[in-house]
C-alpha positions in Angstrom: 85.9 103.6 80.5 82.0 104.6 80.5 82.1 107.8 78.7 84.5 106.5 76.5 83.0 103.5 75.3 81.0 105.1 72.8 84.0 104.9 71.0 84.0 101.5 70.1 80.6 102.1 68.7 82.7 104.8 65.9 85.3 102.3 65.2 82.6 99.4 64.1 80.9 102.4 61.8 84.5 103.0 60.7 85.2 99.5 59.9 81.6 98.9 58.3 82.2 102.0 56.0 85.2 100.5 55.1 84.5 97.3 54.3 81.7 98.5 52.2 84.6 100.6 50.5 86.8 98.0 49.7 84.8 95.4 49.3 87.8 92.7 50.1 87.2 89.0 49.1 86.0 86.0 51.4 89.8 85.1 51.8 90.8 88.4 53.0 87.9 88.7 55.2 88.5 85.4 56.8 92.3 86.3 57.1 91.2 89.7 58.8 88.9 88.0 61.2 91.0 85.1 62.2 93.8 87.2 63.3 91.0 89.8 65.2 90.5 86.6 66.8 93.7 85.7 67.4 94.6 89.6 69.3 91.0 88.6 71.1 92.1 85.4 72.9 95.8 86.8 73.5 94.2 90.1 75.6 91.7 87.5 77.0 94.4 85.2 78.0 96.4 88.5 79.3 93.6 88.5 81.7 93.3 85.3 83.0 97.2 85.3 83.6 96.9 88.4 86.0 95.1 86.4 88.4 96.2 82.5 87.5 99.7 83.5 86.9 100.7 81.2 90.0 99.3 77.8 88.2 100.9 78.9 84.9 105.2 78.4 85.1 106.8 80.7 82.6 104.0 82.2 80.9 102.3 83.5 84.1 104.7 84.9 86.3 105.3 88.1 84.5 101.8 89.1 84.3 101.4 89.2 88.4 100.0 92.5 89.2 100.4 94.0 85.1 96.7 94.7 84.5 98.3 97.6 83.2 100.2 95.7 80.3 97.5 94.0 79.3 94.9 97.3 79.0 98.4 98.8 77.0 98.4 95.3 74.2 94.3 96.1 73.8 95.4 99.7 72.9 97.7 99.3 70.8 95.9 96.4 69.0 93.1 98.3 68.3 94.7 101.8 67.6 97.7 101.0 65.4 95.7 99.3 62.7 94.4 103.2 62.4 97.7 104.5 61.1 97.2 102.1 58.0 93.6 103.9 57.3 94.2 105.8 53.9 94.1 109.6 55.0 91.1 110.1 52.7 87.8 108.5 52.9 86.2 107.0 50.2 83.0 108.5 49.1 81.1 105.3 50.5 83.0 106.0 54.0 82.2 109.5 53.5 78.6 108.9 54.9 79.6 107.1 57.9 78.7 110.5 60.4 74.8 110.2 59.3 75.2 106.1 59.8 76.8 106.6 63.5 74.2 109.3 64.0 71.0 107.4 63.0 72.1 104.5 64.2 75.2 104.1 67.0 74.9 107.6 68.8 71.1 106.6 69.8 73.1 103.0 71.1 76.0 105.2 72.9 73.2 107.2 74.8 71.4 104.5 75.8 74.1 102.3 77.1 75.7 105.3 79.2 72.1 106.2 81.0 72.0 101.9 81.6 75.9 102.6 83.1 74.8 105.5 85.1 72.0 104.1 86.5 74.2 100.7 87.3 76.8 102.2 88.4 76.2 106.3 90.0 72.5 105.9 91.4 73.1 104.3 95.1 70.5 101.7 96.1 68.5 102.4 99.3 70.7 101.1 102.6 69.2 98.0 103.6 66.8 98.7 107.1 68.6 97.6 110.4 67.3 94.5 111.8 66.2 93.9 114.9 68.3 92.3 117.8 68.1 87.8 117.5 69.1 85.4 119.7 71.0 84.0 117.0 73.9 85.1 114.1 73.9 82.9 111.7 77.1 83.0 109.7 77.9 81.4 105.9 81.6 81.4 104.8 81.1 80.3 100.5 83.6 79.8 98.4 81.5 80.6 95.3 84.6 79.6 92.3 84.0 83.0 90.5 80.0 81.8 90.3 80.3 78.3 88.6 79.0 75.5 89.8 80.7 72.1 89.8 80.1 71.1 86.4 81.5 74.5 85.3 78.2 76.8 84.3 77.3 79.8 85.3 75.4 79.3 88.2 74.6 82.9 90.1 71.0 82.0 90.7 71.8 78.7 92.3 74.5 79.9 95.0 72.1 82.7 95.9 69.2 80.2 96.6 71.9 77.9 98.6 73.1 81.2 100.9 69.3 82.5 100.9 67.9 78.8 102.3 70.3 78.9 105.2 69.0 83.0 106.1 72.5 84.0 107.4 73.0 87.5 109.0 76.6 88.0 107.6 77.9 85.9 104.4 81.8 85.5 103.7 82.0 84.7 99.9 85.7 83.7 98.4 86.7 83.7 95.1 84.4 86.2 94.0 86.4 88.3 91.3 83.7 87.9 88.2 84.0 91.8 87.4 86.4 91.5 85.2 86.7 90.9 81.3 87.9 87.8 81.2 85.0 86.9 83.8 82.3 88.4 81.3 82.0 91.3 83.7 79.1 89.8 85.0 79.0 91.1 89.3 78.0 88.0 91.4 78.8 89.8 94.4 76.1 92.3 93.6 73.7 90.0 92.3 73.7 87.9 95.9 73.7 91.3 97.8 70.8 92.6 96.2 69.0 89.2 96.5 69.9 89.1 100.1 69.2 92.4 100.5 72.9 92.9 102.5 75.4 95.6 103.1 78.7 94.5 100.5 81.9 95.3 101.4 84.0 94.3 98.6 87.7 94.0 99.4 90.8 93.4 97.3 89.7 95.4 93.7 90.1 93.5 91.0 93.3 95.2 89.6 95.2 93.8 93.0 94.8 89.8 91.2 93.5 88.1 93.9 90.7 86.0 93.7 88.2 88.1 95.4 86.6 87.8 98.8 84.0 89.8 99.9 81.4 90.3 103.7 77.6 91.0 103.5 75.9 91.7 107.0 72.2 92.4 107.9 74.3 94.8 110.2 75.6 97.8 109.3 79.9 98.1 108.8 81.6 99.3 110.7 85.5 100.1 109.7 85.8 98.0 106.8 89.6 97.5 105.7 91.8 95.3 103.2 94.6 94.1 104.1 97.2 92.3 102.1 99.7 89.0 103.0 102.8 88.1 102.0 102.7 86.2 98.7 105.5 84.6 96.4 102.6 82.8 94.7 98.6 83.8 94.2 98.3 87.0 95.7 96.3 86.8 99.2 94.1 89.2 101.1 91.7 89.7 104.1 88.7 92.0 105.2 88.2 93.1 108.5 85.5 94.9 109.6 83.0 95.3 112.9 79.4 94.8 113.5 77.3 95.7 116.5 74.6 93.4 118.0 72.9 93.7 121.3 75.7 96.3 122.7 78.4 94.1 121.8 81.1 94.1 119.0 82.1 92.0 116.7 85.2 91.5 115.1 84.5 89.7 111.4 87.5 88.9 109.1 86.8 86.9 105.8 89.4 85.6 104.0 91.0 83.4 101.4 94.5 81.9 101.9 96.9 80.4 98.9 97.3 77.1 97.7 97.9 75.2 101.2 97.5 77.8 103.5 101.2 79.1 103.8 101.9 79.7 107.3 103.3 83.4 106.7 100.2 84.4 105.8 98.4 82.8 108.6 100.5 84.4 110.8 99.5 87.5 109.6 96.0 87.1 110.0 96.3 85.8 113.5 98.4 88.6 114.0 95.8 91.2 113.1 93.1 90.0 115.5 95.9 89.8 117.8 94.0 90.9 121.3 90.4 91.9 119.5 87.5 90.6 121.6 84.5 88.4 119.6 86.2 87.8 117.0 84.4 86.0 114.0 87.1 84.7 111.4 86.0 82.9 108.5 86.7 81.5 104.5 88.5 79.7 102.8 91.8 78.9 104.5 93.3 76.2 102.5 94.8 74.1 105.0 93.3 70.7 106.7 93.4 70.0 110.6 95.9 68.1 110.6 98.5 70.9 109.4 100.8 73.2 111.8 98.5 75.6 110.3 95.1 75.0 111.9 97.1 74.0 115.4 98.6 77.3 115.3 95.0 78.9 114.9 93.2 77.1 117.4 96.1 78.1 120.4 94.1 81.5 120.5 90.9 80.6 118.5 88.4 77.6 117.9 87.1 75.9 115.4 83.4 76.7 115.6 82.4 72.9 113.4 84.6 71.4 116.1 83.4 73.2 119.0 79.3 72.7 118.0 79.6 68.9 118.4 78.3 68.2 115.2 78.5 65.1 113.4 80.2 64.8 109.8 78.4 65.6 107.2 77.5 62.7 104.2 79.6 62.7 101.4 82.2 64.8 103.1 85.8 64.1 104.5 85.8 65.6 107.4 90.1 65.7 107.4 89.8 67.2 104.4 87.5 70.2 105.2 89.8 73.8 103.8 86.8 76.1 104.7 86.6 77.0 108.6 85.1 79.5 110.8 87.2 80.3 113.9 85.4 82.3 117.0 87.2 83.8 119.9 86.8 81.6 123.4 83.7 82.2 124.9 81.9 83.6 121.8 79.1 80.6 122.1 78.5 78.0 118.8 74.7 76.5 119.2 75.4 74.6 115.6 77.5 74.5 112.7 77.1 72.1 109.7 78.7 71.8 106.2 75.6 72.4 103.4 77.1 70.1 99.9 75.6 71.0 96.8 77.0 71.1 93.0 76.6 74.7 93.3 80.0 75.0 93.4 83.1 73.0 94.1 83.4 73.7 98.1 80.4 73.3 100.5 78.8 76.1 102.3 79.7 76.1 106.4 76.7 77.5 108.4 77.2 78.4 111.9 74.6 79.8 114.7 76.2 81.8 117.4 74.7 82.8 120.5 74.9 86.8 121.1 
């Protein structure tokens, strides 16, 4: 997609040349645009559908896991139009290789160096910190980096996680890089304000709705893994970290609309027998659901097990986001942080190594 995107920067000089050509009247230019429009919001709309496609009956359904379909609409959108070009250019079209090379090859150069340093050049692995007599955990459910009153709001989540100076971060609904998102990268921008390993999980293609882990700590063994879904498609990351000679099992995840039990199953499944294990995100399901009573047969509910009192202007019955420990892996404190920031609050927890 990189080295190819220079291509959209021959098809504006194409158009401009023949524009210039035909010189078509303000009713056929209007007519033209609206119905670029038009093919703009259905491709955008294709998008969306690929990951909302559970809250949209009818329409949405048949665009689960079709990223490809959507890609093959822009395509032929944009190439079929070509077949109507007239087979010789006009003498005004004629000088569109000197515009493209004066103008749009100096554009195509520069924004492939910007991709290659974004994307190929690796940044420097953040330094391993030294052993603490606390690990302070944040699970975030970040709503694709809106806030509450639906802006943009990537600054503001990463001055909420930095305040609370957490040593691994669980961040749901993190799937920005995407076109439909703006292709803006929220996971990056956190990580590199936080200075974190990333392990992003599901890739965007899979329709989920993103989770991702940062650590202080390096990874160790980071996987996806996938659970059964008849609605929103559902994943998990597991991975290990190391701290004062002891492992760590961490698993961030983000469950589907009320936390079906299959799925929770599966997860419990999967750690299943692993020792310290931290389990955090956005699970979708309240206390008082055979869901959470399941969990905490072989797990606890680290809010629950610090004591702590409620937090203002919370319910605490209502509570979706959770972080379960094993028994014996030791909560000092665990609070809920509520700011407009985003629609869920932020769950801190201090554990004792």
């Amino acid at each position: 997609m990189i080295l190819l995107s220079p291509v959209a920067l021959v098809d504006l000089a194409r158009l401009v040349g023949e524009l210039k050509a035909r010189r078509p009247s303000p009713r056929k230019l209007a007519g033209g645009f609206a119905l670029g429009t038009v093919f703009f919001l259905i491709v955008v709309l294709g998008q969306v559908f690929t990951t909302v496609y559970d809250y949209i009956p009818l329409v949405g359904p048949p665009f689960r896991d079709r990223f490809w379909l959507v890609f093959l609409l822009a395509a032929l959108g944009m190439g079929l139009p070509l077949l109507a070009l007239q087979a010789k250019l006009s003498a005004t079209a004629s000088a569109t290789p000197r515009f493209i090379g004066r103008v749009f090859l100096p554009l195509g150069c520069a924004a492939l160096l910007a991709a290659f340093d974004c994307v190929l050049v690796s940044q420097p692995a953040p330094a391993v910190p030294p052993d603490k007599d606390t690990l302070r955990v944040v699970t975030y459910n970040i709503q694709q980096g809106y806030s509450v009153n639906g802006t943009r709001n990537y600054a503001g989540q990463l001055a909420v996680i930095r305040s609370l100076q957490p040593d691994i971060v669980g961040l749901e609904e993190s799937d920005v890089a995407r076109f439909s998102g703006g292709n803006g990268d929220v996971v990056r921008t956190i990580s590199q304000g936080l200075g974190m390993n990333t392990y992003y999980g599901p890739r965007t293609v899979t329709g989920t709705f993103g989770i991702a882990l940062l650590t202080r700590y390096p990874l160790q063994n980071p996987v996806t893994f996938f659970m059964y879904s008849t609605g929103e498609q559902t994943a998990a990351i597991e991975a290990n970290i190391s701290l004062k000679g002891k492992s760590y099992t961490i698993l961030v995840t983000h469950l589907g609309n009320d936390g079906p039990l299959i799925q929770q199953q599966q997860v419990l499944s999967r750690l299943e027998g692993k020792q310290n294990v931290i389990a955090m995100g956005d699970f979708n399901f309240v206390p008082a659901t055979q869901q959470y009573r399941l969990t905490v047969q072989s797990l606890e509910d680290a809010w629950v097990q610090s004591g702590s009192a409620p937090t203002a202007g919370l319910d605490m019955s209502q509570m979706i986001d959770h972080v379960f420990v094993s028994p014996g892996v030791a909560v000092r404190s665990a609070r809920f942080v509520n700011t407009p920031n985003s629609d869920h609050p932020s769950l801190f927890v201090e554990i004792q190594p």
